[in-house]
N, C-alpha and C positions, 0 to 999 in steps of 0.2 A: 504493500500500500504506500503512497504517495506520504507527502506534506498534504498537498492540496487535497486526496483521499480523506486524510484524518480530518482536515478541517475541515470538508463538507462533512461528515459521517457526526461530527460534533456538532457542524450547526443545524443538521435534522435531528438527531438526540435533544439537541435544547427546542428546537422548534415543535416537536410532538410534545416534550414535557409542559413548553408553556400553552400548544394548544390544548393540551390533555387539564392542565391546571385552570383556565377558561371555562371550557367546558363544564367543570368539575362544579366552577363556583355560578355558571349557570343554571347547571340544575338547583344548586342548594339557595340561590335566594328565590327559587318558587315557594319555599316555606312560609314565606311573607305573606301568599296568596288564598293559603288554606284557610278552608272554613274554621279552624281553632289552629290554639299555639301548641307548635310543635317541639321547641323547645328551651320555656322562655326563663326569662334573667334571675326568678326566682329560685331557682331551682341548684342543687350542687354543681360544682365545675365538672366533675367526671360524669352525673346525670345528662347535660349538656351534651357534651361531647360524642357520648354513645347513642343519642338519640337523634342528635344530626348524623352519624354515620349510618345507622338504621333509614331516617327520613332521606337520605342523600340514597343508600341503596335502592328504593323501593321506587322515588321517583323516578330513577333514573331507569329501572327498569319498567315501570308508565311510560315514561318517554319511548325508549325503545319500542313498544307492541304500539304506541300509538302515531309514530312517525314525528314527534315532537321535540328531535337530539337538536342540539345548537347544529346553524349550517356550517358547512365548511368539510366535515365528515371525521373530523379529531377522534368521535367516540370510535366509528370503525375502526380507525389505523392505531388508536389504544392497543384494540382487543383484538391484531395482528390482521383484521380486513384491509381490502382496497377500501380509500376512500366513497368512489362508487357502491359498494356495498354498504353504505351506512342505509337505504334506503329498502332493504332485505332486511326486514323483520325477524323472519326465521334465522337464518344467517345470524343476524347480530344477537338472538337470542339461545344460539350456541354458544357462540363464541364465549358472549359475558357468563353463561352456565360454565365454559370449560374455565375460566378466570374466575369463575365463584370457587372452584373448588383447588386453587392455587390459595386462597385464604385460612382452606381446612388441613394443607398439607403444614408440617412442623416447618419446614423451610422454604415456604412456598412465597413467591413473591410476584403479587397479584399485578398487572399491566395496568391498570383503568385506577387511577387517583381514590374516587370513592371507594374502591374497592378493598385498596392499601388501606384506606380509611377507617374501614370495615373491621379490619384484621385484629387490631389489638380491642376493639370491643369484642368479637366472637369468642378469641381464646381468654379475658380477663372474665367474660362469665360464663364460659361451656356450653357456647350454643353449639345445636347440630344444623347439620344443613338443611334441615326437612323445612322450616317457616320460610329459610330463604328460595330454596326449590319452587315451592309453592307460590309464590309473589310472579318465578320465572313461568312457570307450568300458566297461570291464567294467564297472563300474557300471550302466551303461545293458542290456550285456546282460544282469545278473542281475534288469532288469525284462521279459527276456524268455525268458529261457531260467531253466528252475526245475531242468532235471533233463540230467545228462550222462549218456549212452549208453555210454560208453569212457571210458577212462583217458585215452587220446591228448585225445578230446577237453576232459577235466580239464586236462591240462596245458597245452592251447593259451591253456585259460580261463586260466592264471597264468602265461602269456608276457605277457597283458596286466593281469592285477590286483596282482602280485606283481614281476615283474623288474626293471619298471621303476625301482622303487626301488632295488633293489643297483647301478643302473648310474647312480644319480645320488650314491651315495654314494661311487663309484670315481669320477665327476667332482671331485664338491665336495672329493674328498681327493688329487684328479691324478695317479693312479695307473690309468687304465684300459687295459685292451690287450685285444685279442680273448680270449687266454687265460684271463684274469681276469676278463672279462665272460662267459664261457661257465662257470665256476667259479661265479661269482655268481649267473647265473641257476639253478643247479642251486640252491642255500643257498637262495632266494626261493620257488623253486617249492617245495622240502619245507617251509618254513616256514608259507606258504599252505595245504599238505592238513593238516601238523600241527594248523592253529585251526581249518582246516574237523571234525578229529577230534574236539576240544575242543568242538564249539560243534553236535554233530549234531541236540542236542534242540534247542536253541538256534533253528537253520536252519530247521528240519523247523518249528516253528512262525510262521516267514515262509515256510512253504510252498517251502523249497530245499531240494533235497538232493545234497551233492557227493559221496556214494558214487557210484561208475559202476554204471549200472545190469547193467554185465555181470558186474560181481562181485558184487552182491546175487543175481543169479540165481546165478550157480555158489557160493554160501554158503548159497542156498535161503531169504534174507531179505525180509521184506517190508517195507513201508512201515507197516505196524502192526507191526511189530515196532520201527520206528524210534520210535514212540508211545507205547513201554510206557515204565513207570515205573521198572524195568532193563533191563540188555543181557540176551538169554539168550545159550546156550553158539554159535549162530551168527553172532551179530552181533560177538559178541566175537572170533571167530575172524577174520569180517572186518577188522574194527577193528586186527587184530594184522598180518592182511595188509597193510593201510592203511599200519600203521606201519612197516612192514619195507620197504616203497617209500620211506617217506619217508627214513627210516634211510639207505637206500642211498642215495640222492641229496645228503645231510649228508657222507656219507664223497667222492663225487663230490665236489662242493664245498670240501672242507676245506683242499685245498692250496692253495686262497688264501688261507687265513690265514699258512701259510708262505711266501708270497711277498712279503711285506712286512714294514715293519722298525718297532718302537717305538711307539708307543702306535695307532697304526691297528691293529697285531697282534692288541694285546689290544680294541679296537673288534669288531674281526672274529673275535674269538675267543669274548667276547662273542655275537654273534649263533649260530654254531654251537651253542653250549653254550647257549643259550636253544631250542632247537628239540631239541637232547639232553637236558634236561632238564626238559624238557615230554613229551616221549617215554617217560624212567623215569617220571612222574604219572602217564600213561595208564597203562602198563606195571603198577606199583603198583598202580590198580586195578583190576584182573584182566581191562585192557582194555573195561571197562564205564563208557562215558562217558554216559552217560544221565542219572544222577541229578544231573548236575552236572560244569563245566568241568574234568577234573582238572589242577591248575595246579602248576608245581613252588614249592619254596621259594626263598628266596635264598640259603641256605646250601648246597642240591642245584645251584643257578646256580654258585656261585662256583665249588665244586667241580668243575662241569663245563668251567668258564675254564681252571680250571689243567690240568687233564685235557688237554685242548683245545692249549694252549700250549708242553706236553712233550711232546706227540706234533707236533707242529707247531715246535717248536725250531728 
């Protein structure tokens, strides 16, 4: 190899590292955007940290199945693709599976920033790879399944796109018990159908739709009606059904915020009151999510914290 060899070969080593580090810090200020705080300044510095490396995981494998990676194609050429292949779904949700499991080996040393990121949270609390799999696995199915028949089968879909995470957030905080992870899943799954509610026009133009199609029939809705440029008086009716499932599964849910003491409380009170008050948005408008995400305020959030925390006392 050359002079001029070594100095290119170093300034595309620095060039993938800073496009990989971009990228990296692209996905993680989407946190900003969720409907609750993911992991906010109240909280221990090492709670922090593991929960952004968790939140930075899962988004970015969203991003992946949903075609939402920063442009440019950095995440492929991380995780050893062409550039061109960042836009292969499947493809890059190989790839970052075979780089998930560079974070479970003893001396594995993961390609993809987040991933790195990842690592000293998995092994400082003994995760297995099964919640992380699982986050990969729906993703893959939402490149094969566009439309759910049932409810049951909705839910199943967010046994794996959604649970996962409540159960690594009762790790990283050592608080898990069967109880509490049956609690949790309940708070993930309604949280899951609450952004699928939010984001119907959204879907419907990547060609998903997570209404079950057995309730679009018995509300008499069509797939052009999910197209219009409002909800009319059916789809709204749905949309309120929607949300009255989801509702009750937040109240399911809830008494795991009463099971725990001091600032996880309000962590967990937090996420409730983010799924409650994204529910009063829809609600507000007239159940017609069409024209646009209806998303609560933060002053509707706070509100719904302390709501949340006196009935949970």
């Amino acid at each position: 190899m050359t002079v001029e060899d070594e100095r290119s070969g170093s300034h595309t080593t620095s060039s993938s590292h800073s496009g990989g580090q971009e990228a990296a810090r692209a996905v993680l200020d989407k946190a900003a955007h969720e409907n609750f705080p993911v992991a906010p300044f109240f909280l221990p510095r090492a709670w922090r940290t593991d929960l952004m490396a968790v939140y930075g995981y899962a988004r970015l494998v969203d991003d992946i199945g949903d075609g939402d990676l920063a442009p440019g194609g950095a995440d492929a050429e991380l995780l050893g693709l062409d550039r061109d292949q960042a836009g292969d779904a499947l493809a890059m949700l190989d790839a970052f599976e075979a780089d998930l499991h560079r974070v479970f080996q003893p001396f594995g040393e993961p390609r993809h920033p987040l991933l790195a990121a990842l690592r000293p949270t998995v092994h400082r609390h003994g995760f297995t790879p099964e919640p992380f799999r699982g986050l990969i696995e729906a993703n893959r199915q939402d490149q094969r399944i566009r439309r759910y028949a049932t409810y049951q089968e909705l839910l199943d879909y967010c046994e794996l796109s959604a649970n996962p995470v409540g159960r690594l957030v009762l790790g990283i905080t050592g608080t898990a018990s069967p109880e509490r992870i049956r609690h949790s899943d309940a708070i993930c799954t309604a949280l899951q159908i609450i952004e699928h509610l939010q984001d119907v026009a959204e879907d419907l133009r990547r060609d998903r739709v997570y209404l079950p199609a057995e309730d679009m029939k018995r509300f008499g809705v069509t797939e052009a009606d999910l197209a219009a440029p409002t909800g009319g008086a059916r789809l709204r009716a749905l949309v309120a059904k929607e949300a009255e499932r989801a509702a009750a599964l937040l109240n399911e849910g809830t008494p795991l915020v009463g099971s725990v003491h001091g600032r996880l409380k309000v962590l967990l009170a937090g996420f409730v009151a983010g799924g409650r008050a994204a529910l009063r948005a829809v609600a507000a408008a007239g159940h017609d999510v069409l024209p646009g995400p209806p998303r609560p305020t933060k002053l509707s959030l706070l509100r719904e914290v302390g709501a949340t925390l006196r009935r949970e006392g």
